[in-house]
N, C-alpha and C positions, 0 to 999 in steps of 0.2 A: 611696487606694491605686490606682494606674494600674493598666489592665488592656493583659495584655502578649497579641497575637495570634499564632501561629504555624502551621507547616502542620500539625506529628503531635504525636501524645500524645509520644513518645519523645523529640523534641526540647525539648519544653515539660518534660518532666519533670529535662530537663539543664539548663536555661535558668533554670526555678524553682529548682534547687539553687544557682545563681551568685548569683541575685536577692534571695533570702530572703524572708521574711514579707510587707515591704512592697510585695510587687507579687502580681498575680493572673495565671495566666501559664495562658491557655487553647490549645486546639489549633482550627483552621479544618476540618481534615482533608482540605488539597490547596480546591482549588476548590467555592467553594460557591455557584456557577449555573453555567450555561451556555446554548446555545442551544435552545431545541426543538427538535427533532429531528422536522422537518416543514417544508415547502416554506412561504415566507415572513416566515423567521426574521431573514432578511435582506433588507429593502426593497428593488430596487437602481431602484425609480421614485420614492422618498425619499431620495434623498442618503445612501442604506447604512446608514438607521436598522437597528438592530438589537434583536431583540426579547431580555430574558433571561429566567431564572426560573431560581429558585431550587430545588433539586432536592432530592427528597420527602428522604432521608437527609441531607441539609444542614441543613432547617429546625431539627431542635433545636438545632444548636450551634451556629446564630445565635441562636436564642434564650436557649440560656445564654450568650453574649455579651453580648447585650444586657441581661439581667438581672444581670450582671456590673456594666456603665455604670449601671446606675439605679441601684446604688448607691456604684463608685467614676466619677467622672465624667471619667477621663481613657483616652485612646487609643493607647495606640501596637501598631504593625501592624510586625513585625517577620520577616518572611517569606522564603524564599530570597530570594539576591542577584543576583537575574538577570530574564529578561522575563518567564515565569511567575513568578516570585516576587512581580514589582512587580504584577502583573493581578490574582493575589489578594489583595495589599491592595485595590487598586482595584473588586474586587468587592466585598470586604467593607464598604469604604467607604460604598460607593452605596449597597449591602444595607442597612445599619444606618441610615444619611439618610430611607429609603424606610419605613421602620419610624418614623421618628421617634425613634429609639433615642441620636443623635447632636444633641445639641442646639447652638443658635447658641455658649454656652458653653463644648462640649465640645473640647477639645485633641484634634487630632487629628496624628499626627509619622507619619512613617517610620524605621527605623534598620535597618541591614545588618552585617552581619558575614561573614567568610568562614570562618571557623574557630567552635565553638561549643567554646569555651575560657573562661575565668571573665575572664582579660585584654582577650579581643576582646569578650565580649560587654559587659563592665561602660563598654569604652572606647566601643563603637557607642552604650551610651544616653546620654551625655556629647555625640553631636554626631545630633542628630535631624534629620530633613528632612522634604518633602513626599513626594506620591508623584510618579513624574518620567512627569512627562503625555506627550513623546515616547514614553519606552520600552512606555508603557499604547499608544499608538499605533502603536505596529509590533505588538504583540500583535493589537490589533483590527482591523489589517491581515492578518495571516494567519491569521486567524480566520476573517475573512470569506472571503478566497481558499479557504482549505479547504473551507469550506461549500458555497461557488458551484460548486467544481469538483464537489464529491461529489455534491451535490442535485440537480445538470444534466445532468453528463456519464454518472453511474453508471444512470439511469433508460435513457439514450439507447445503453448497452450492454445492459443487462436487455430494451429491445426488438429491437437490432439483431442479438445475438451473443446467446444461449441460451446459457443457462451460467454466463456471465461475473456475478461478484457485484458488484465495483466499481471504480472507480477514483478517483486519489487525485493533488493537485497533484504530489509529490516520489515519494509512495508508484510512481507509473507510470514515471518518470523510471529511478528505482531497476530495479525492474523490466524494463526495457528492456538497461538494462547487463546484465546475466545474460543473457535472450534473447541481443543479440547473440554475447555472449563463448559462447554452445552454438551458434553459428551460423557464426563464427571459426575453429571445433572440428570440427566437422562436413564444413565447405568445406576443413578443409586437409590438403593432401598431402605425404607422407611424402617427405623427402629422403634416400639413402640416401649417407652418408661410413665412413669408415674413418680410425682413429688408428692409431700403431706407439709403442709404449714397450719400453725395454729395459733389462736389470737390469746396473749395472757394480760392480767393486769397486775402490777405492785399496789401494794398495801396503801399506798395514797394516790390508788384508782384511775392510773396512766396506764394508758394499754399502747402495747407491742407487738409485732409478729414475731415468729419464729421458724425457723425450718427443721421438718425431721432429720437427725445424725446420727441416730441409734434406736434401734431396733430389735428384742429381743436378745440384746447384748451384745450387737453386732452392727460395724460401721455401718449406713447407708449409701451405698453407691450411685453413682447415675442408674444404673440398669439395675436395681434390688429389688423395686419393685415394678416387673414388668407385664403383668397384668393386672385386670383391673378386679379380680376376686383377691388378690394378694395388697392390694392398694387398699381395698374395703376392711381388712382385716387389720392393717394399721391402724385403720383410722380407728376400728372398735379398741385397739390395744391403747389407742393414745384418749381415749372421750373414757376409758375406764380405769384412771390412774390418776393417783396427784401428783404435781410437781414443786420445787423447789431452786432456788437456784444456787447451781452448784460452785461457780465460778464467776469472777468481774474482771475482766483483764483488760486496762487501757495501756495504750502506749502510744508514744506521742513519734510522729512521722514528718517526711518532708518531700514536698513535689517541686521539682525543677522546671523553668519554663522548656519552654523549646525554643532550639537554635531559630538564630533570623533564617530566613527563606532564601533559596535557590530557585531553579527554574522550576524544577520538577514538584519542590511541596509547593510553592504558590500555586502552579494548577492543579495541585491534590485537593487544599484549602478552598479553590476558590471553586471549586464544585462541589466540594462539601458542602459548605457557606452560602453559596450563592448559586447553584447549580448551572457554573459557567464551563462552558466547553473549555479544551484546551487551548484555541484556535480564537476565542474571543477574547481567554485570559490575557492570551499573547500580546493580542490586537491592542486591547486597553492597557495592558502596562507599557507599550511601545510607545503609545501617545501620553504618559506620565512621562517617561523616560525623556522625549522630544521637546516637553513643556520643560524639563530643569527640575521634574519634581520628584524624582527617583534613580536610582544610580541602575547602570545598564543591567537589564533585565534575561539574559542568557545568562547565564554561571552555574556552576558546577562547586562553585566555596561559599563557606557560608562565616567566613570568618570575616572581622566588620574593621576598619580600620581605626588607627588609636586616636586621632581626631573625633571620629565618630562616638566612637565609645564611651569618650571626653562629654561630646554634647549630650549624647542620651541619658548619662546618668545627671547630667546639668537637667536636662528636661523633663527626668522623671523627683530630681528632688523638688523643683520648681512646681512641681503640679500636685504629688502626693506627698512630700516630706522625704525627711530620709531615714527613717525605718523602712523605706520601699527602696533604697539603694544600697544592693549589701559592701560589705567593707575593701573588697579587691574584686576591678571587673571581671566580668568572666570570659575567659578564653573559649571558643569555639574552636574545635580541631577541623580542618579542612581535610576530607578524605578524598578529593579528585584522582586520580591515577595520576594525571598529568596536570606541572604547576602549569605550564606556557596556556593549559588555556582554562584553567583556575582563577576565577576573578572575586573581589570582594561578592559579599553577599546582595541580595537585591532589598535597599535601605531609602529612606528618605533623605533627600539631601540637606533637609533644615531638620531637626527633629523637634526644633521647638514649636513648628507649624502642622496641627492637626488637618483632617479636610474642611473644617469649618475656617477654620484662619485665612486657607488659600483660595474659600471660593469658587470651587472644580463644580461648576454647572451639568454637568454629562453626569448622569445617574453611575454609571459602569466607572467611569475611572473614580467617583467620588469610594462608592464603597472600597473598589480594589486599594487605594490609597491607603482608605483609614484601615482595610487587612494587615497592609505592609506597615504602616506606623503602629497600630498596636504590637503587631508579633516581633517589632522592632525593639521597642520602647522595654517590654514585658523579656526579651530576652536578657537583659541586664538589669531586669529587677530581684530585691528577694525573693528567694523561695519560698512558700506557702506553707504552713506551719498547720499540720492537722494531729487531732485526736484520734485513733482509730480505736472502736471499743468491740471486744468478744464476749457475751453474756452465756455461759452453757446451763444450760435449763436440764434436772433428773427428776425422774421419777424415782417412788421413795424403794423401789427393788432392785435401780442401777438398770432395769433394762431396757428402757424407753428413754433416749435423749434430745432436749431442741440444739438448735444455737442461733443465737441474734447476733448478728452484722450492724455497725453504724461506726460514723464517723462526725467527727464535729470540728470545724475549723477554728483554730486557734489563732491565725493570721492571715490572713487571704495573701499578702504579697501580691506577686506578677497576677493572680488569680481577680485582681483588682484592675486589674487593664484586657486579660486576654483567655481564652480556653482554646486549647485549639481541640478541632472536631477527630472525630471517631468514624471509619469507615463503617466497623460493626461491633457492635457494644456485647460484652463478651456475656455468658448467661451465669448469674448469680450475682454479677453486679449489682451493691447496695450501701448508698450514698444517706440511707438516713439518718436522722438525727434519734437519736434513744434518748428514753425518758433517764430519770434516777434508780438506780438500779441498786440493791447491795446485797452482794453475799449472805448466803443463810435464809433469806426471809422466803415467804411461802408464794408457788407461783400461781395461784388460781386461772380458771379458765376465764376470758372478757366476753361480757355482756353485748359486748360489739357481734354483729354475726356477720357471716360472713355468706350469708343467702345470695344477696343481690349478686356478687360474684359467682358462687352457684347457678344461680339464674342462666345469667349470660354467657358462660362455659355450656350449661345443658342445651342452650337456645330456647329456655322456658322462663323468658319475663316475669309471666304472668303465675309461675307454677307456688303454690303456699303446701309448707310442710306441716304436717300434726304430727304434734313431738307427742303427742297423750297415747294414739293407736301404737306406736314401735318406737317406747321410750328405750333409748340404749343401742337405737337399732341405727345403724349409717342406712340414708338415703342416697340411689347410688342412678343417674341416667348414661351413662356409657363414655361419657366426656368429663363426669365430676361425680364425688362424691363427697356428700354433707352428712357431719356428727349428728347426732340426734342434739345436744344444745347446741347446735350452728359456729361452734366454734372452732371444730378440725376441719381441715377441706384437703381434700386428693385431687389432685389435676391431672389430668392427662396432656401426655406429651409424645410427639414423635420428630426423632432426631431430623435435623435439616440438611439438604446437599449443598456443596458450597455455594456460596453469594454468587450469580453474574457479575461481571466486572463494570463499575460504573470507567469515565474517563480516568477518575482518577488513583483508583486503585489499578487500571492499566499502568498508567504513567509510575506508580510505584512497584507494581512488577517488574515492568520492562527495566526498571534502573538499579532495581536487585540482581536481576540478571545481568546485566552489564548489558540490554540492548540498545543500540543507538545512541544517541548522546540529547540531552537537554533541549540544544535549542531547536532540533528534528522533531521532539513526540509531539506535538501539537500536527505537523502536516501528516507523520505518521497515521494517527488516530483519526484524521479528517480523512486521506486521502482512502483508507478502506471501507468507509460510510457511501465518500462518493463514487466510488466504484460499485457498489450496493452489494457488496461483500456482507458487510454489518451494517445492521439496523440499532437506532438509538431509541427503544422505549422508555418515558419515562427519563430516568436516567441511568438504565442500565444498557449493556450492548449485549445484543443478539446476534450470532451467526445467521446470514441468508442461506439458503443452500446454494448457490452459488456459490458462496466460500468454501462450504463444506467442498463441495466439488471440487475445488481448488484446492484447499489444503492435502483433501485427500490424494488426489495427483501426485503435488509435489512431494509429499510425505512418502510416498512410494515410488518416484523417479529420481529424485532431486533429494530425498534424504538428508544427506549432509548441509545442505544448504539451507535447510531450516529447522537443523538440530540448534537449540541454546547457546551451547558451549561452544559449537562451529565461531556463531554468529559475535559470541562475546569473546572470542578468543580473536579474531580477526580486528574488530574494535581494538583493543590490547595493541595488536600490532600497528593501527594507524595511530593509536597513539605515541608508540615507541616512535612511527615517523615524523610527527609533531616536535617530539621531544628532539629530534635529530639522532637518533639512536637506530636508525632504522633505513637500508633505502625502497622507498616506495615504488620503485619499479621494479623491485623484489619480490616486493608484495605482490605486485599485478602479476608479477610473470609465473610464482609459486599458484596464484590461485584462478590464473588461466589454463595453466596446465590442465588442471583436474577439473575444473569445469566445461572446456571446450570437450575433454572426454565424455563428461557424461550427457553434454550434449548432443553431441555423435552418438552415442548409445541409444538414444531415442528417436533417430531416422527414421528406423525400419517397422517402428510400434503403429500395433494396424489400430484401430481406433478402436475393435472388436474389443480387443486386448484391453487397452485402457477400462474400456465399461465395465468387464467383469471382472478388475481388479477395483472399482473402485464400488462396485456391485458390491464386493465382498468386503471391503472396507467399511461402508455407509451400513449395512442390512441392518446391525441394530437399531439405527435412526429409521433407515427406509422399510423396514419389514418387522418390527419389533414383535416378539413372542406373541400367541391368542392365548386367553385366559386358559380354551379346552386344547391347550396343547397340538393344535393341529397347525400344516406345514402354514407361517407365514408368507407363504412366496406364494402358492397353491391359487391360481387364478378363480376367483370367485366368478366369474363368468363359465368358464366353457368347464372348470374344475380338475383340468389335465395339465394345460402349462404351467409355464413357469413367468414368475412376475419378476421383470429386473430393471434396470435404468435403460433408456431409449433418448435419442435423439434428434431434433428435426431440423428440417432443410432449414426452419428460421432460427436456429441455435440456441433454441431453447430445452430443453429437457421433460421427460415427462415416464410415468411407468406404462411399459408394454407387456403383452402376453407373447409367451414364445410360440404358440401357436398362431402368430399373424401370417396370414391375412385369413387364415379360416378363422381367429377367433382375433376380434379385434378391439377388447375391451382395454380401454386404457385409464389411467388417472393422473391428476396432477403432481408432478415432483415432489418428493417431501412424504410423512408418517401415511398413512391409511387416516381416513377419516373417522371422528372420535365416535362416532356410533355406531362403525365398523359397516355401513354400508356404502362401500363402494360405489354400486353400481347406480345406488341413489335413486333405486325404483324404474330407473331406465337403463334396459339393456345397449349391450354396444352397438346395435344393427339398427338402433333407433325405436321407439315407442309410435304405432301408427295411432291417430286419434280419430281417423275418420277421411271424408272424402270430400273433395270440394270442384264443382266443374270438369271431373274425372279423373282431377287429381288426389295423388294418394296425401297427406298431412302428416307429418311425424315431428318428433321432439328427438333432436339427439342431445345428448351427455360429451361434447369432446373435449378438448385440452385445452381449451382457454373460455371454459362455459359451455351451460348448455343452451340452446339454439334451437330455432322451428324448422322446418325445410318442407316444400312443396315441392314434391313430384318427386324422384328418383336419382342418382349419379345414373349415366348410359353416356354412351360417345355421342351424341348429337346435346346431350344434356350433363355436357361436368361441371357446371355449377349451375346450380338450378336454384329459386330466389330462395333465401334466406334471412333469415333476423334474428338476432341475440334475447335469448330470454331476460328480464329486467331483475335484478338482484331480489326483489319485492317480490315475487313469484315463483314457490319452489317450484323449479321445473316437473317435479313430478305429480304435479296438483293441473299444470295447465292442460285444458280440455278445446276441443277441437276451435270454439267461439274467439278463444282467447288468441290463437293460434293465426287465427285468420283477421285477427287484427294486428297483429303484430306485424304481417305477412303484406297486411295494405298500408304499411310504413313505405318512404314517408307521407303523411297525407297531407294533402293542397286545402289549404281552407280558403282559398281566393286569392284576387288582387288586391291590393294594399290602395288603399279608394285615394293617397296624395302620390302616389306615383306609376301603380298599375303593375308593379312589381311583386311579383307571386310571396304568396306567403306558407309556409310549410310548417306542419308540428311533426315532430321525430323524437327517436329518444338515440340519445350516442352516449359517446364512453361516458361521460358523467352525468349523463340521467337524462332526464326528458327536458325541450329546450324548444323554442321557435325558430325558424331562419326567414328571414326576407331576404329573397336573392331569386333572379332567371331560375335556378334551378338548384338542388339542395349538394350538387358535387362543386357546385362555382364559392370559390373561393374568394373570402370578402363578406360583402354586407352586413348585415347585423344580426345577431342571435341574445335571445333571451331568456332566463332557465324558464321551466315553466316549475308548480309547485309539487304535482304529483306523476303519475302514468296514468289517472286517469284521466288528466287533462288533455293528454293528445289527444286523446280519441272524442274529447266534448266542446275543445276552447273555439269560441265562436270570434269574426272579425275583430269585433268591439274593444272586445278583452286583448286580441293578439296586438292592435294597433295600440293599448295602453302601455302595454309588458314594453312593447318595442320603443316608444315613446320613454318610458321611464329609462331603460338601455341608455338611451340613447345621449340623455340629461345625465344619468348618474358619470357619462364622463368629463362631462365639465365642457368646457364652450370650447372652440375650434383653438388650435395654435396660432399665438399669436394674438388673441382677443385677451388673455390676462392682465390685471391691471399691471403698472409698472408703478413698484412703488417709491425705486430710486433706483437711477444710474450711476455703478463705478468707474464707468471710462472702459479702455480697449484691455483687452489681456494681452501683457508686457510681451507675451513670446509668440503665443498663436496667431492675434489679432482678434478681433470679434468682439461687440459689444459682452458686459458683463451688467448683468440687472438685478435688482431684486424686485420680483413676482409675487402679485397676492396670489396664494393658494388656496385651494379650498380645506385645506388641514393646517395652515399657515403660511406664511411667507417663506419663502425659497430662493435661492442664485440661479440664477439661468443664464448660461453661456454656450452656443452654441448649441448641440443635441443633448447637453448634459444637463437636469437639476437637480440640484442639492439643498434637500431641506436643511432651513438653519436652526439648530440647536434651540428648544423653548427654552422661551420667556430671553432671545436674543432682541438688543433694541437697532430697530432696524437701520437707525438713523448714526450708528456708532461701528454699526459691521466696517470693516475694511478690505481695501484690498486686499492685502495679506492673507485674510481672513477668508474671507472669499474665493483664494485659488487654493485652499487647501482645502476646504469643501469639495471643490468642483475637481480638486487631484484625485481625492478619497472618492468620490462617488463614480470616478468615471472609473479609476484602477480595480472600484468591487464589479463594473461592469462590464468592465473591457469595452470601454465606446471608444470608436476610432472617431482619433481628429484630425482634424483638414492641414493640410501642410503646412508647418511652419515657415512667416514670410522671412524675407533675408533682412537679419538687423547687425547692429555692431552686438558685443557681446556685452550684457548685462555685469553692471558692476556690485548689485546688489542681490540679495536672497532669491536663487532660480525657483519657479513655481514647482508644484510638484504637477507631475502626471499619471498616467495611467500608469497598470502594469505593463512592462515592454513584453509585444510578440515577437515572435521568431520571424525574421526573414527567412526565404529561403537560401538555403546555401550553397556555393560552389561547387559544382561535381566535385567529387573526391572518391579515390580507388575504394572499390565496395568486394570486400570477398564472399558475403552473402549476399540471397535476394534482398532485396530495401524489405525495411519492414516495413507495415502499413499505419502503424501508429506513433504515436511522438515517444521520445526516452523518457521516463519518469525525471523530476528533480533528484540533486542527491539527497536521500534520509538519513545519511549517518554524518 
């Protein structure tokens, strides 16, 4: 009975249903080693030996694998179809060899599939292979890349730049693009133009817009008319003329759909559409992918196979006819660099089943599905059949002209299933429908006005024009101007910097450029969020200055390594190692050379050094020009130093005076504040507000907020009591009362009358709150928000024992007191009863320290277990819950459960040429 290897419980439990009895069809659960995660992992004075080990949550389910083989004696490793996919066969391989688990005897095959369908899968075991020793080699290639970069470079930011967590081959590159693009933004200047549009009617009294295109006999350009005295005068040249129309010119057009999807546009699409991260696109196509209901979701081809192509045009004449399937399918060209790791595009496996047919209860994979069936469906349909119409409107001296834009659909086609979205809709775009237009006849002005728009351009709703007082005369408020008959209108306009990048116009950068590959930009674009590199507003991304910090650095140390070209030319080469065109410890040993240089090069850089080169890089950001041209750097405190970047013991950043410690005004990281008062009404030496018990009261301004302080810094007194002023309170408003309340933080409002245990009102990092506890530094007891700050200082027992009381209910009855609302028996691997729990948001799995809510409107009475260890797989792997030892069983002959994410054990000493770093090696992102 072969034993069948895959990556998840969920997939093997599809794969065993195709296979039946005669096979054993276990789970790997993704990668089962990796490197240690310590300096040495990768020899590079060994020809790039590399050390692995096998990770502490891996080892049982190699070992039920391998006790799988000792008693069926054949192999096959059937794993995603792509370069991770082939790496964990290849780990598992070695793994099982190194075990002795694999014997001279033992068969050992590869087989792939793209689709996890009973056809593809039954048809992949019918043609087995090795594992393809290039493709394992460009994995081990950017493996090591990854490592080198993270183990070397991230240590040499940790000493040179405070703050900074890491950096990363692609992850920095990435990185960078954002930086620039807020720096693009920042540096540009606003152009200011003016349009003129005016409203006409045809002879059987259908009105239309129009846009100015001529002008005193002369084209109109974007910038023609760039003030708004020059805009007024259109408008008088255009409200004192008649028109006609001078021209009708339709012609009849055709829109193509767009190819089926790859990795990269699904997450472009589905944060257009759906405004899904790259990282949850991923997540939900994987579990379509796992269910049978989409073909494997990495690829880089977007070409569909001729089965496929077979069913879609079956399923689109079955649904719409066949005037919506045109006469010979259509070819998509696949542009991948490289075929080996080029797969079909990412498609449904039935085309004749919509999301309604299948049922998909999960909101996320329901929508993603019917994305990928429509853009499926619609790529093999007709083309869309439109009218486009140009109407040129003259006045009767040739020197004033309009022209109308429209279009009208003659056949929707593929436009009948699918549109795909628009990052940014370009300006002059105009999609309407025009009335009946013809040649020759007279264009009068429409009785339509165009006030209200007036209105709302000037910010004057309510404002009514008298055309009787300045007949003839444009009414003009600085933002618009209106014809004297309401029918011309000038708008003002000023040109925009580019877009910020949302996820998905990253994801389409970065694959213009040739950065990283497919099925990386999802961790890519995650992992510089959670670094707090970039912020996601909205849905666009923001540079931190942290990043900035970071880019800037590397842009001036490291240069080459987060040039573009650098970064996509090296790609280029792991591809060539893929293809076998290539050997990859060529690569390592060409692009260690010059990186170990220039790491060397950066020993002896004193941190002074760093600052005021990155001083001089940032100052546009960090010191941007004053309206009255005076020094932006010019310390607004003491008015002699100088203002630059600083650094503190806790590795945070912040602006200093160079005058410290005689002037020691400082501000937070990042622009001057937008009202240009730095100093915020409080000097740096602190603002005294009066005296209390002979102590002196002051209000400082420092680097993480302003704050009160009683008494003085002095060597008997270096921290003297202190309290963080409350967000609700400009500091430079609070007076001496206010001061000395903050100052009697925190306050005891008594014993708690059911147990005698003190009770405190305080305000901390998130606002004002209660504690019951011995004392407010003891960690535990129970805390409560409270609603305002000026409850601390009023809330009486009554009230605190409610707040605590409702606390204390709002978490639900103790462990263990939940109802049971049915028992599945023991978990096949760990041991441990498995239950379902009423919840107070509904019913849930509870096995061990894990719960896993079950999917609404699940009936509770039909879950399974199946069903129920992939919950508790998924819930614990986003959590990383450690679980209790697996007990010793014989080896399971059906679908392994899934588990968590595997951690890293720690690893065997092994020869270290530098100090250990102190943090773990990024994964690989290429």
């Amino acid at each position: 009975m072969p034993v069948v290897v895959v990556e998840s419980p969920a997939k093997a439990k599809t794969i065993n249903k195709y296979l039946g009895p005669d096979f054993t069809v276990l789970a790997s659960y993704g990668h089962v080693r990796d490197l240690p995660p310590k300096d040495g992992s990768v020899d590079t004075d060994n020809d790039f030996e590399m050390s692995w080990e096998v990770a502490s949550d891996s080892r049982k389910h190699v070992k039920a694998i391998a006790d799988a083989l000792a008693q069926d004696n054949v192999l096959i490793l059937a794993t995603d179809p792509d370069r991770e996919g082939e790496a964990i066969s290849w780990h598992l391989e070695e793994t099982l060899r190194k075990r002795k688990s694999i014997k001279k005897d033992t068969p050992v095959s590869r087989v792939v599939f793209n689709a996890i369908t009973k056809a593809a899968v039954t048809e992949a075991m019918k043609n087995p292979r090795q594992v393809d020793g290039p493709l394992v080699e460009a994995y081990l290639a950017r493996r090591a890349l990854d490592y080198l970069v993270g183990f070397n470079l991230s240590p040499v930011l940790w000493r040179k730049l405070p703050g900074a967590k890491s950096a990363g081959r692609v992850q920095s590159v990435c990185l960078r693009l954002i930086v620039e693009r807020e720096m693009e933004i920042e540096a540009f200047r606003p152009r200011e133009y003016w349009s003129v549009k005016a409203a006409f009617t045809t002879p059987r009294g259908q009105d239309f817009e129009a846009r100015l295109t001529l002008l005193g006999g002369n084209k109109v350009e974007r910038f023609s008319l760039e003030t708004e005295t020059a805009a007024e005068m259109a408008v008088q040249a255009v409200s004192s003329r008649k028109f006609t129309i001078d021209s009708v010119e339709a012609k009849p057009g055709t829109r193509n759909p767009a190819p089926p999807f790859m990795t990269s546009t699904l997450q472009q699409e589905a944060s257009r559409k759906f405004g899904m991260g790259a990282r949850a696109t991923m997540s939900t196509a994987q579990r379509l992918y796992e269910a049978g209901h989409i073909t494997y979701m990495r690829t880089d081809g977007i070409d569909m196979a001729p089965e496929a192509v077979s069913a879609a045009r079956a399923a689109i004449t079955d649904r719409y006819g066949k005037a919506y399937v045109p006469d010979s399918p259509r070819i998509y060209k696949n542009k991948a660099k490289n075929a080996q790791e080029a797969h079909e595009c990412i498609r449904p496996t039935d085309m004749a089943m919509d999301a309604a047919a299948l049922k998909i209860t999960d909101n996320d994979q329901r929508k993603l599905y019917d994305l990928i069936w429509k853009r499926t469906l619609a790529s093999q349909m007709s083309a869309a059949r439109l009218e486009r119409t140009t109407v040129e409107i003259l006045s009767e001296d040739k020197q004033v002209g309009f022209r109308a834009t429209g279009q009208r659909i003659a056949f929707e086609g593929f436009l009948k299933v699918y549109v795909e979205g628009r990052d940014d809709i370009a300006e002059g775009d105009d999609d309407r429908i025009l009335p009946q237009i013809m040649q020759g006849e007279p264009a009068a002005f429409a009785k339509t006005s165009f006030l209200p728009e007036f209105q709302k351009a000037s910010g004057k709703d309510d404002d009514v024009i008298d055309d009787s007082k300045d007949s003839g005369k444009a009414q003009s408020n600085g933002h618009a101007i209106l014809s004297a008959n309401q029918a011309a209108l000038a708008l003002q306009h000023h040109t925009q910097p580019p877009p910020r990048y949302t996820e998905a116009t990253l994801v389409k950068r970065m694959e213009e450029l040739g950065i990283g590959r497919p099925s990386t930009y999802a961790s890519i674009v995650t992992t510089i969020q959670d670094r707090e590199y970039v912020r996601k507003d909205g849905n666009r991304l923001f540079p931190e200055d942290k990043g900035r910090l970071v880019t800037a650095f590397l842009s001036n140390y490291f240069h080459r390594y987060v040039e573009y070209d650098f970064t996509a030319d090296l790609e280029a080469q792991l591809d060539d190692v893929s293809a076998g065109e290539r050997d990859y410890k060529e690569v390592l040993g060409r692009f260690w050379r010059d990186f170990s240089a220039a790491i060397a090069e950066t020993a002896d850089l004193r941190i002074g050094e760093v600052l005021d080169k990155i001083n001089e890089v940032l100052e546009p950001h960090l010191f941007p020009p004053k309206e009255d041209g005076s020094d932006p750097r010019l310390c607004p405190h003491c008015g002699a130093g100088r203002l630059s970047m600083r650094t503190a013991r806790s590795g945070g950043a912040f602006i200093g005076c160079s005058n410290y410690p005689e002037c020691r005004f400082t501000r937070p990281f990042g622009p001057p504040s937008e009202d240009g008062d730095d100093l915020g009404g409080i000097p740096p030496e602190g603002k005294l507000l009066g005296e209390d018990a002979g102590d002196k009261i002051y209000v400082f301004k420092g680097r993480f907020g302003p704050y009160v302080q009683r008494g003085e810094v002095t060597e008997d007194n270096k921290k003297p009591p202190r309290q963080s002023v409350p967000k609700e309170w400009p500091p430079e408003e609070v007076d001496l009362p206010q001061a000395l309340k903050l100052l009697s933080l925190p306050r005891p409002i008594g014993e708690h009358p059911e147990d005698g245990v003190m009770v405190w009102a305080n305000i901390g990092r998130y606002g004002p709150y209660l504690k019951h506890a011995a004392s407010t530094s003891e960690r535990g007891g129970t805390n409560a928000n409270l609603e305002s700050i000026d409850e601390v200082f009023t809330v009486g027992m009554n009230r605190a024992v409610q707040l605590l009381a409702e606390k204390v209910a709002s978490r639900g009855a103790p462990r263990g007191a939940a109802k049971t609302l049915r028992s599945l028996g023991e978990h096949p691997e760990e041991g441990g009863a498995i239950d379902i729990m009423e919840g107070k948001y509904g019913p849930y799995v509870k096995w061990d320290k894990v719960n896993a809510t079950l999917p609404k409107d699940s009936d509770v009475e039909k879950v399974t277990v199946e069903q129920a260890l992939e919950l508790i797989a998924e819930k614990a792997a986003k959590k990383g819950t450690r679980r209790k030892a697996a007990p010793k069983k014989a080896a399971a002959k059906t679908t392994a459960a899934k588990k968590p994410a595997a951690k890293k054990a720690p690893a065997k000493k092994t020869a270290a040429k530098k100090p250990a770093a102190k943090k773990a090696a990024p994964k690989s992102e290429g």
